[in-house]
N, C-alpha and C positions, 0 to 999 in steps of 0.2 A: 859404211853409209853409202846410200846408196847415190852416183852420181848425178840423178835426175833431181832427188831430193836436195841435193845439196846447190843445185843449180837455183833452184825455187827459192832454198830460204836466204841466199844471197840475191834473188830478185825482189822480195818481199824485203829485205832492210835496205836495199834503193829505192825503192819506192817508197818506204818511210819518213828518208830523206831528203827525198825531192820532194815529196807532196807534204810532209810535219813542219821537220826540224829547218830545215832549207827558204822556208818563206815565213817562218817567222824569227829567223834570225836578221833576215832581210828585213823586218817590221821595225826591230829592236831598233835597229842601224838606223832609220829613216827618224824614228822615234827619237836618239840620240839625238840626231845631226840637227833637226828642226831644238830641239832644246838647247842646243849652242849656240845658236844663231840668233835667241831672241835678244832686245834689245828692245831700247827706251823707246815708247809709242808704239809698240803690238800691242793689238785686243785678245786675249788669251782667254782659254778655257779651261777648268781645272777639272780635276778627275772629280771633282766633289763636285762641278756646275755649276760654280763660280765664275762670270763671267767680270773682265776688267782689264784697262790699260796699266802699262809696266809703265813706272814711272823710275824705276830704280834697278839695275841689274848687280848684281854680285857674284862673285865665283860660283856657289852653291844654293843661290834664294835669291828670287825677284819680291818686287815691291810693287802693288799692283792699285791701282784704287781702283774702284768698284761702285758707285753713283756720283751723284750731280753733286753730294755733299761730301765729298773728298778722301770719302773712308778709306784708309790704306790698311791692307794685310799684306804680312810676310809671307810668302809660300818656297820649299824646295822647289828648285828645277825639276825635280824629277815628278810632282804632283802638275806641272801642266800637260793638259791631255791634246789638246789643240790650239793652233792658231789661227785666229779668224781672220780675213779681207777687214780691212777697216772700212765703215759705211762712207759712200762717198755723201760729200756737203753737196745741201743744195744750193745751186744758183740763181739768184735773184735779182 
């Protein structure tokens, strides 16, 4: 094989890994770590677009309600997609 070649395709699977595998393993991490941290009174978002505060956390599933009329669903940790700012109140 030839050296020039053999140069190229170990440039081409670095740059695989910098530009693919390498920034979304970083995603994964970020993705993990925000799911650890949630806790009682985050507004979350679910991969289904579900939006609700956590009124319950457990090892592996929050407890979240979801309107004015109290509806609580169980959801995995791993089905919340984001975490929202909570709206600030207004003052009067």
């Amino acid at each position: 094989m030839d050296p020039v070649t053999l140069i190229m395709l170990v440039a081409m699977f670095a740059m695989l890994y910098f530009f693919m595998i390498r920034p979304e393993n970083k995603r994964k991490k970020e993705a993990q770590q925000m799911r650890d941290s949630l806790k009682v009174g985050d507004i979350i978002t679910t991969i289904g677009g579900i939006v609700g505060t956590i009124c319950k956390v457990n090892e592996n599933t929050i407890i979240i309600e979801t309107s004015a009329d109290r509806v609580r669903i169980e959801f995995t940790k791993w089905a919340v997609s984001t975490k929202n700012v909570a709206p600030e109140q207004p003052t009067t």
